[in-house]
N, C-alpha and C positions, 0 to 999 in steps of 0.2 A: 607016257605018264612021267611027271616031274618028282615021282617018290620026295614028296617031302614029308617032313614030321607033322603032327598035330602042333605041337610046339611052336614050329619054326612059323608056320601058316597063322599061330594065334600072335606072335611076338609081331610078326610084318602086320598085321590089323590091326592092334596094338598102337605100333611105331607109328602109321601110315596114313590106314584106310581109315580109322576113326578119327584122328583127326584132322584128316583134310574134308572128312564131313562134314566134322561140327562147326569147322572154319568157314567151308564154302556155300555147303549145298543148305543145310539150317538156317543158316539166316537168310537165306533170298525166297524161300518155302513160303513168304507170307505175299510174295509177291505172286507165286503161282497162278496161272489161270485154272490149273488143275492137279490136282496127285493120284496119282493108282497108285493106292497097297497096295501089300504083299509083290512086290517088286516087277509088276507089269505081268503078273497071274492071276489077273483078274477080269473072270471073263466078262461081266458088266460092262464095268468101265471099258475095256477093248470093245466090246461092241460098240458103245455109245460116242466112244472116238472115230472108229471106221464109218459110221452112219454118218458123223458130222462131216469128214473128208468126203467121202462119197457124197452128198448133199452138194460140198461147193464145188467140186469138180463137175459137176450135171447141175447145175443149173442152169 
């Protein structure tokens, strides 16, 4: 366990991780062939990607 703070963990998302989102991953999103929400816990959409992979590997 890296015991960090609540703090210290919201300051580096903060510094960081927010915005090298908004920088990189936002603006290319309209290009997407596809998004899963809820950050790839979504069991739909993972089914419906494994079916498409499976499909062109067997055909």
């Amino acid at each position: 366990m890296r015991k960090r703070t609540f703090d210290s963990v919201k300051k580096q998302y903060l510094a960081a991780v927010k915005p090298m989102h908004q920088q990189f991953v936002e603006p290319t999103k309209n290009r997407a062939d596809i998004i899963i929400p809820n950050g790839g816990l979504n069991k739909i959409a993972n089914d419906l990607i494994i079916k498409k992979i499976k499909y062109h590997l067997f055909e």
